[in-house]
N, CA, C and O of each residue as an XYZ file, in Angstrom:
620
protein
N      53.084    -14.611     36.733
C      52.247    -13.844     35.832
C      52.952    -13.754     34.485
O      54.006    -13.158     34.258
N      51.961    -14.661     33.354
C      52.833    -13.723     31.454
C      52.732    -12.819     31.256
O      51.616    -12.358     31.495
N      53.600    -12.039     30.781
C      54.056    -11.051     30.103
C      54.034    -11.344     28.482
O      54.798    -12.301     28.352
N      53.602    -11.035     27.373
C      53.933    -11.084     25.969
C      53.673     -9.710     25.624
O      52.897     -8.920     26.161
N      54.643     -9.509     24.393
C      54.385     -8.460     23.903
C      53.888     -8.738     22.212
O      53.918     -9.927     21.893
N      53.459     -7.796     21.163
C      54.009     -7.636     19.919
C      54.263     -6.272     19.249
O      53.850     -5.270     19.833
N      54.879     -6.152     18.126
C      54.712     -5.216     17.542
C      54.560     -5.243     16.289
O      54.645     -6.204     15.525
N      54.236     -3.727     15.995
C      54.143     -3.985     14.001
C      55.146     -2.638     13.714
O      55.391     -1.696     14.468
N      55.500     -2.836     12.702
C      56.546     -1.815     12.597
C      56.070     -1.154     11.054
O      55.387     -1.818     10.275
N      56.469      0.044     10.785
C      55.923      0.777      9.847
C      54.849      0.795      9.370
O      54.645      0.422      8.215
N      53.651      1.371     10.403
C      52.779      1.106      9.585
C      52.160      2.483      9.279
O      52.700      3.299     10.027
N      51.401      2.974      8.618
C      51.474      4.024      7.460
C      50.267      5.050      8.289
O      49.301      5.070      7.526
N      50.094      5.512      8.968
C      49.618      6.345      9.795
C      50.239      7.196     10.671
O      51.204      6.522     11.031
N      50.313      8.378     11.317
C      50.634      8.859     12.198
C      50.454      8.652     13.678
O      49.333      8.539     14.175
N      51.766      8.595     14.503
C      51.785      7.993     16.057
C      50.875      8.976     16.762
O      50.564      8.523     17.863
N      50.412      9.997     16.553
C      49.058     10.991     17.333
C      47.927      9.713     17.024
O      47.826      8.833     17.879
N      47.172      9.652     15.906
C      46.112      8.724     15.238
C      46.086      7.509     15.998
O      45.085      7.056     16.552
N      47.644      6.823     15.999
C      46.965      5.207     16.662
C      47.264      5.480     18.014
O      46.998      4.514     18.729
N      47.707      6.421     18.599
C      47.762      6.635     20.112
C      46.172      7.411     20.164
O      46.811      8.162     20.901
N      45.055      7.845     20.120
C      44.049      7.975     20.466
C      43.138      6.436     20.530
O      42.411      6.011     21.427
N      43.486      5.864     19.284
C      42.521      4.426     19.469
C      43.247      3.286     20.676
O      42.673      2.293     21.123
N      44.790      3.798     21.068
C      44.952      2.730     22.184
C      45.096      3.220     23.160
O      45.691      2.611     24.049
N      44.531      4.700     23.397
C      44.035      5.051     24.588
C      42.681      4.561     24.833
O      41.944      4.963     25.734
N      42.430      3.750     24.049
C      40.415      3.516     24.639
C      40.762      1.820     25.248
O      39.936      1.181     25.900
N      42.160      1.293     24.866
C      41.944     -0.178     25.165
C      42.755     -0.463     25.932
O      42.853     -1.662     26.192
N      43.523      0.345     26.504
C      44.527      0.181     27.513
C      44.212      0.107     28.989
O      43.625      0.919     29.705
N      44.680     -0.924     29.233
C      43.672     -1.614     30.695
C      42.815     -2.597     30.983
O      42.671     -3.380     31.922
N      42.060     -2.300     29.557
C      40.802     -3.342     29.222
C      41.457     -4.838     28.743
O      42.460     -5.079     28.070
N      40.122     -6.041     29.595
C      40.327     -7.573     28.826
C      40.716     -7.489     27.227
O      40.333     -6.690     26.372
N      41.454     -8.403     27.154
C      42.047     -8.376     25.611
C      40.877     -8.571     24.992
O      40.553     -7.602     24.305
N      39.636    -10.048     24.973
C      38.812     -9.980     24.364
C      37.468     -8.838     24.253
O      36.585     -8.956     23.403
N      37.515     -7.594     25.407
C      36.568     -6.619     25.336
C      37.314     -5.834     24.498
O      36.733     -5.603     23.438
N      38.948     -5.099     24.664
C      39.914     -4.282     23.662
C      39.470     -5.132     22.395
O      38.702     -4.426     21.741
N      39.650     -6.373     21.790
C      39.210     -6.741     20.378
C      37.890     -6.303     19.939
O      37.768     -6.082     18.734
N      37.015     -6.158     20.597
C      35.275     -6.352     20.608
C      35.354     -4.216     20.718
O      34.361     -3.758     20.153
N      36.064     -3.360     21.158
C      36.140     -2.600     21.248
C      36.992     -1.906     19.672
O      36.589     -1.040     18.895
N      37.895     -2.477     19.668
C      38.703     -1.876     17.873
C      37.965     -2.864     16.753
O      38.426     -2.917     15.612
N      36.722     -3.694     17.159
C      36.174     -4.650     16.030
C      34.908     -2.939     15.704
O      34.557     -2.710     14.547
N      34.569     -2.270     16.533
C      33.661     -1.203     16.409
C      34.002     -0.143     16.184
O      33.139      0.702     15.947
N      35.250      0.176     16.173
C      36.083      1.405     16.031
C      36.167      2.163     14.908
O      36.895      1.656     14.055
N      35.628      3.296     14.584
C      35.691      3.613     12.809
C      37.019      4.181     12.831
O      36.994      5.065     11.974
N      38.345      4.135     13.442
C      39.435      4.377     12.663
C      39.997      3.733     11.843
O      39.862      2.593     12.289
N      40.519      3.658     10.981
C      41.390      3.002      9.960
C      42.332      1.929     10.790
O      42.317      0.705     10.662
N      43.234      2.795     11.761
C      44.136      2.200     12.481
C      44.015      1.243     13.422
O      44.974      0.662     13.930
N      42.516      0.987     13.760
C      41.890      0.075     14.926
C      42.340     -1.197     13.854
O      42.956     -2.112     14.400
N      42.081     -1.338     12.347
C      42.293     -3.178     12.055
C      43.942     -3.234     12.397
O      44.269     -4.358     12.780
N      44.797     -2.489     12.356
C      45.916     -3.282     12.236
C      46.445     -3.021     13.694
O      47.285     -3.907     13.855
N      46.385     -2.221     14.903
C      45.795     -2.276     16.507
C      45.536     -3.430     16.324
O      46.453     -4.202     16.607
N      44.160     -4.089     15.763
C      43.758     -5.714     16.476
C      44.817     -6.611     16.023
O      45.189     -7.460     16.834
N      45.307     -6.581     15.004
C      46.033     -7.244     14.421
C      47.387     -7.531     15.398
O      47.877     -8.651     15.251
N      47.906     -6.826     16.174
C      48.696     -6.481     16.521
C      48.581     -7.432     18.252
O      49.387     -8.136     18.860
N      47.249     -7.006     18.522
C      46.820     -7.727     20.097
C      46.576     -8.840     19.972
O      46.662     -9.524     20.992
N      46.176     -9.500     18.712
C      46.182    -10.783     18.740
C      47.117    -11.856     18.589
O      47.189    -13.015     18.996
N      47.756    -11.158     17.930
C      49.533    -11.680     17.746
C      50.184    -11.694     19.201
O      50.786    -12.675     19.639
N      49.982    -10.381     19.979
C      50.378    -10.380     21.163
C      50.013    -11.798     22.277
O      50.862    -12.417     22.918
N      48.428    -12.080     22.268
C      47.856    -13.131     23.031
C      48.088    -14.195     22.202
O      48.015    -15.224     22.874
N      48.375    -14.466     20.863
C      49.229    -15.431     20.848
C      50.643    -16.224     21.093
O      51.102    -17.337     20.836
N      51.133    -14.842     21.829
C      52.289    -15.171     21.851
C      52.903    -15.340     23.625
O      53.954    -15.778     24.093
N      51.568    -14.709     24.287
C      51.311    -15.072     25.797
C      50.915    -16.380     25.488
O      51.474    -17.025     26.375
N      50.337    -17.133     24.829
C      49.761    -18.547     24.755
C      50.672    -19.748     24.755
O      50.432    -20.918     25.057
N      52.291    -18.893     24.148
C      53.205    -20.016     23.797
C      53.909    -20.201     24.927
O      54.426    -21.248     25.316
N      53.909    -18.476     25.762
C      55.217    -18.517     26.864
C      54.847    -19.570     27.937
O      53.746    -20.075     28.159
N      55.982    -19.767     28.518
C      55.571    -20.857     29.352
C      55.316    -20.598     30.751
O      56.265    -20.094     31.351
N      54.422    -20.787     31.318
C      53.793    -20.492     32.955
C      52.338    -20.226     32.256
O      51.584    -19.688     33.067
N      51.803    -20.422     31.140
C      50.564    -19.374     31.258
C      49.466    -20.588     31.392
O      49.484    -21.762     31.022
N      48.665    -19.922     31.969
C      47.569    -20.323     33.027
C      46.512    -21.284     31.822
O      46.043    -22.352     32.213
N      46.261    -20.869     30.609
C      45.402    -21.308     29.302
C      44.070    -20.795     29.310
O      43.272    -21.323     28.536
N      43.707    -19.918     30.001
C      42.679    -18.797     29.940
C      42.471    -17.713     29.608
O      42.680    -16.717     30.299
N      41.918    -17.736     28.225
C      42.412    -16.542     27.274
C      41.424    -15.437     28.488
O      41.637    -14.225     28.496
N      40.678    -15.893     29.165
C      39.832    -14.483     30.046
C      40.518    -13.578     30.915
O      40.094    -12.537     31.417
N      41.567    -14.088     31.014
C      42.565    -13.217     32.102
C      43.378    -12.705     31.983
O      44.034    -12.250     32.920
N      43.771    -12.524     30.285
C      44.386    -11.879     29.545
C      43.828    -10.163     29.557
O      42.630     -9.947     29.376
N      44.663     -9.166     29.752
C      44.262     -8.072     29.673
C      45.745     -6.984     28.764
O      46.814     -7.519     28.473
N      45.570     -6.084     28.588
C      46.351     -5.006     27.875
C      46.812     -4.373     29.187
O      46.099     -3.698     29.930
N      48.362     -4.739     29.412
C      48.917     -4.092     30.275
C      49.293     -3.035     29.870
O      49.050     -2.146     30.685
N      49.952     -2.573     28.668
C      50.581     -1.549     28.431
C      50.059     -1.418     26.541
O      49.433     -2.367     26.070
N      50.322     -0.460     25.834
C      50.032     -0.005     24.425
C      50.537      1.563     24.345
O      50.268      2.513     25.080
N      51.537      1.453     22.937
C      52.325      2.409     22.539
C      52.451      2.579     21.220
O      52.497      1.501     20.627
N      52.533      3.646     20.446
C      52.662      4.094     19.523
C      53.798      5.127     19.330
O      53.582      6.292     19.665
N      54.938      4.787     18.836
C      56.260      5.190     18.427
C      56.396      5.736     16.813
O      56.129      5.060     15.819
N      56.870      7.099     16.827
C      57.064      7.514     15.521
C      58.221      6.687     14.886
O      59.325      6.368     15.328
N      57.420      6.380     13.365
C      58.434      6.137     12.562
C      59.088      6.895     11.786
O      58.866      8.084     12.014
N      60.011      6.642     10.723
C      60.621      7.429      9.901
C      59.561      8.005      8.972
O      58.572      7.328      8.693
N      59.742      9.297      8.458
C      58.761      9.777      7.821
C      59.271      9.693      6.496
O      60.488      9.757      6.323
N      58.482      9.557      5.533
C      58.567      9.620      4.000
C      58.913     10.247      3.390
O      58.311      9.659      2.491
N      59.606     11.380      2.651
C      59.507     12.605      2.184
C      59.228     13.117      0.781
O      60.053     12.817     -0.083
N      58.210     13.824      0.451
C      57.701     13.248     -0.818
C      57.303     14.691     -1.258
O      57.034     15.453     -0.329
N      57.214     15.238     -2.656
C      57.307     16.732     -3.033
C      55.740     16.644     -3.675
O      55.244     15.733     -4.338
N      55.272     17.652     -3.329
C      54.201     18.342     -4.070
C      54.521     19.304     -4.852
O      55.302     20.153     -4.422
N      54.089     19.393     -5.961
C      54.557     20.614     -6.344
C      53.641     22.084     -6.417
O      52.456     21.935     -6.713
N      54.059     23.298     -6.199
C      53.211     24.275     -5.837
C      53.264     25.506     -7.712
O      53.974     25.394     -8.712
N      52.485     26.209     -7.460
C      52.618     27.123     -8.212
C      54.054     28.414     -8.560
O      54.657     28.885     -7.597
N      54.305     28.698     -9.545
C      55.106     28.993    -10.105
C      57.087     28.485     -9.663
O      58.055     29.001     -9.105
N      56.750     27.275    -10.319
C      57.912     26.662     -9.950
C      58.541     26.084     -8.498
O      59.672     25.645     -8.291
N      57.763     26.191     -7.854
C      57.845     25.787     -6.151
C      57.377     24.822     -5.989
O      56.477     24.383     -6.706
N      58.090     23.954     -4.535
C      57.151     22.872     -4.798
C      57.364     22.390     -2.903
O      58.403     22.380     -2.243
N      56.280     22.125     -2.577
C      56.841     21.848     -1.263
C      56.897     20.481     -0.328
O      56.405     19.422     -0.718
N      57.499     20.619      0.844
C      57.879     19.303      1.022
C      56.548     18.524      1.756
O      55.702     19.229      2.308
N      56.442     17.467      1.744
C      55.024     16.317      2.514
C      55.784     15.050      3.258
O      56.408     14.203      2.618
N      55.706     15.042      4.078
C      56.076     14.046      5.260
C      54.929     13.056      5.410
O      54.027     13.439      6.155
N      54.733     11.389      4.631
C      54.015     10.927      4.983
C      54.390      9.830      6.279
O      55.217      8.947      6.053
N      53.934      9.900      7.237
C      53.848      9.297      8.627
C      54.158      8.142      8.583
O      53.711      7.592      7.577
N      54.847      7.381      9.358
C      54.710      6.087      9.754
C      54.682      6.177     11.366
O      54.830      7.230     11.987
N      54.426      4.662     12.057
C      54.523      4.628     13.153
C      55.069      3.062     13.908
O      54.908      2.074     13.191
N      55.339      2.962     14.508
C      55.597      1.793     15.244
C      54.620      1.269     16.932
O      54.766      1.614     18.104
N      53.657      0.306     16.232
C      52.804     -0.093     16.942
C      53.162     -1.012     18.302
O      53.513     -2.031     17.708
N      53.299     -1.311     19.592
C      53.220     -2.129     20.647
C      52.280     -2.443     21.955
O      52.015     -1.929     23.042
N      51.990     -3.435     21.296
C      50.855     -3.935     22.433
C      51.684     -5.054     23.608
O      52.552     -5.884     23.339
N      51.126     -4.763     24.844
C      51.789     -5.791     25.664
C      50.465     -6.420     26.852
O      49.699     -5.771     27.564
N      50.603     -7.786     26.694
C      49.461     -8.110     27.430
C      49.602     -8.964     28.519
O      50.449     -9.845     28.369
N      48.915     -8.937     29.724
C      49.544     -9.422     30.818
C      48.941    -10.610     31.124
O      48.733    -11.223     30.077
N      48.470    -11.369     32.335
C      47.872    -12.227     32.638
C      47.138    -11.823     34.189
O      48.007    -11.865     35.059
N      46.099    -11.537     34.613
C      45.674    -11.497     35.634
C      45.861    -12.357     36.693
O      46.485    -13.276     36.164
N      45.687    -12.701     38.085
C      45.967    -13.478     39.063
C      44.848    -14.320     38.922
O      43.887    -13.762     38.391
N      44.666    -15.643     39.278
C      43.495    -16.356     39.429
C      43.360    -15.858     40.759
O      44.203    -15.747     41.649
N      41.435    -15.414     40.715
C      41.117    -15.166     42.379
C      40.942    -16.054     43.162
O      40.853    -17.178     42.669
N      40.861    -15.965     44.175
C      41.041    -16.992     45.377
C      39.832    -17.270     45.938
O      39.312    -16.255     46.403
N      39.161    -18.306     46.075
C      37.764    -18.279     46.923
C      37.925    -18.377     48.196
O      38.615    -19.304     48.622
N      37.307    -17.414     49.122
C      37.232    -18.004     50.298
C      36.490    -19.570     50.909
O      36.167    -20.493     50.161
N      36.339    -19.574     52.357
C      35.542    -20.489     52.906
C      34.439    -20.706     52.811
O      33.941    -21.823     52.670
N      33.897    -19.716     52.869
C      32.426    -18.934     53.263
C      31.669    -18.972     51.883
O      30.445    -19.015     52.009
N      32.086    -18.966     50.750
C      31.659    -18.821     49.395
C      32.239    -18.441     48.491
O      33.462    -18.538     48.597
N      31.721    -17.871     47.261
C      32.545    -16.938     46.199
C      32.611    -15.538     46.710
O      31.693    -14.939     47.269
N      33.887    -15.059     46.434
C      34.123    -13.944     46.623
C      33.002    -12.571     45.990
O      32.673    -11.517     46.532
N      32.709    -13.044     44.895
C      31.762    -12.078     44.045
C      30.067    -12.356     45.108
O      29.192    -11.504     44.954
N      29.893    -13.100     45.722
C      28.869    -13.268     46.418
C      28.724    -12.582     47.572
O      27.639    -12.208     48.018
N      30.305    -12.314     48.320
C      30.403    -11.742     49.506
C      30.422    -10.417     49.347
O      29.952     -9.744     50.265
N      30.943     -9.763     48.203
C      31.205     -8.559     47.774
C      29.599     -7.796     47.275
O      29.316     -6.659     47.652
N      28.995     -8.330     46.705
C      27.650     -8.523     46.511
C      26.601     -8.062     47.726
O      25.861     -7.118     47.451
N      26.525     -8.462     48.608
C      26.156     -9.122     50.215
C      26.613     -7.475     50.697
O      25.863     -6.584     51.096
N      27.818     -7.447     50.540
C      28.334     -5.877     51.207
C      27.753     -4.657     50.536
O      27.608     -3.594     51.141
N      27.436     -4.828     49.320
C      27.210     -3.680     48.233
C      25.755     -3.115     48.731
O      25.321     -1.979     48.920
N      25.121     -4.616     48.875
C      23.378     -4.715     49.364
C      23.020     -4.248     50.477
O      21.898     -3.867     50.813
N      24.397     -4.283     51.325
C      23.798     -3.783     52.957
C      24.342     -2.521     52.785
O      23.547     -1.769     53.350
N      25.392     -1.760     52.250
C      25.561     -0.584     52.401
C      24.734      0.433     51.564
O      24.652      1.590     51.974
N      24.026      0.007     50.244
C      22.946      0.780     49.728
C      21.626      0.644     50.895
O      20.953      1.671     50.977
N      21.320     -0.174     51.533
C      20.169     -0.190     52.121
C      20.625      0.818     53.413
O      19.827      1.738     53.597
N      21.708      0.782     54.270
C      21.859      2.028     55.270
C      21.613      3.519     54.531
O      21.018      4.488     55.004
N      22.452      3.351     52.838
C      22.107      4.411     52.262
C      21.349      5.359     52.209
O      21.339      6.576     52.391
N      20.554      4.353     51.850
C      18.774      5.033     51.898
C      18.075      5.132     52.892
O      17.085      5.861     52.833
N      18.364      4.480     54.000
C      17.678      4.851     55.000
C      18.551      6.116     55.950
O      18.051      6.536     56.994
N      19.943      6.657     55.415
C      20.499      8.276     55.886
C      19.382      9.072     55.420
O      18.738      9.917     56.042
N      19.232      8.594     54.015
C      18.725     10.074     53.612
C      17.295      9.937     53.688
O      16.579     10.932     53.576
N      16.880      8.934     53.848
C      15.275      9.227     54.037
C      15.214      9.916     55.734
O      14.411     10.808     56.007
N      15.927      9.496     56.494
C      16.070     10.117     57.811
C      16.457     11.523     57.448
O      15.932     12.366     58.176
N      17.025     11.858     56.766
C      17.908     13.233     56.539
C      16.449     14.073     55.347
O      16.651     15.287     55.387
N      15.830     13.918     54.890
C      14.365     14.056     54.333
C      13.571     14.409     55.303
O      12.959     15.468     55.160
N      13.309     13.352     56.949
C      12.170     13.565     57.283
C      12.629     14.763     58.279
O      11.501     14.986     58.721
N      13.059     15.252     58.634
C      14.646     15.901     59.378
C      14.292     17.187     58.549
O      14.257     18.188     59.265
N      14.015     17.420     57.199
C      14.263     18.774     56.677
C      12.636     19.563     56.669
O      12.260     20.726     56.817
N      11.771     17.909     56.350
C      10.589     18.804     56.408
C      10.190     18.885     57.939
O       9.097     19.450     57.902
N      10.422     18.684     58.960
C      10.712     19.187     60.341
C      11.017     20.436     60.728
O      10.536     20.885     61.769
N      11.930     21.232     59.879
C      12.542     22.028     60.518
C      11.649     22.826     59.768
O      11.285     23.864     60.321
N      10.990     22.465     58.068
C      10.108     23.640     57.821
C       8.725     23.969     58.186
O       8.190     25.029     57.863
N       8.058     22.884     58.980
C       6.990     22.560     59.316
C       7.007     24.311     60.526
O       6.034     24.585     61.229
């Protein structure tokens, strides 16, 4: 399985800010996480993508990888405070106070999924399918039994 990582380093936002937008993509296929910060109205989602794509390019170079950008997913995503800025405002009657503008240190790490295995019998998504179909149909026939069962007892 690849492993790649990337990062971006100083970039001019606060580590609270881009840790909410890579809590929405963490877990998710790299190309749904892109398609997900391509819609994102934070500021911090373009340079996030910026960041994952560099990453899956750089799963692309390591060597073992499979060449299917679909099985690429966001194993891990972090947002690390950077050094803060320190910069004076100045206040009324001779005072002036201090402003900390944010930086942060961005890391995306993206993995490679397993290729699934087909059985004998067919595709796996077919068999799984097949099971889904027979256990909604007992479903409904509990509770329609469990229905005719209630107006029974009020009859």
């Amino acid at each position: 399985m690849v492993q790649a990582q990337a990062t971006a380093k100083f970039v001019r936002t606060s580590a609270q800010k881009a840790g909410l937008v890579l809590d929405q993509i963490r877990g998710c296929d790299a190309n749904k996480a892109l398609a997900i910060l391509m819609f994102s109205r934070k500021k911090v989602a373009k340079d996030i993508a910026k960041v994952l794509r560099s990453a899956m390019a750089n799963a692309r170079q390591t060597e073992g990888f499979g060449g299917d950008d679909d099985r690429l997913f966001v194993s891990s995503c972090f947002a690390d405070q950077g050094p803060g800025m320190k910069r004076v405002r100045p206040a009324p009657m001779g005072r002036a106070f201090r402003v900390v503008k944010r930086t942060t240190h961005l890391t995306v790490a993206v993995g490679e999924r397993p290729a699934k295995a087909l059985g004998v019998g067919g595709s796996a998504t077919s068999k799984a399918r097949a099971a889904r179909v027979a256990g909604s149909a007992g479903a409904k026939k509990k509770t329609a039994g469990a229905q005719g069962a209630a107006a029974a007892k009020a009859e």
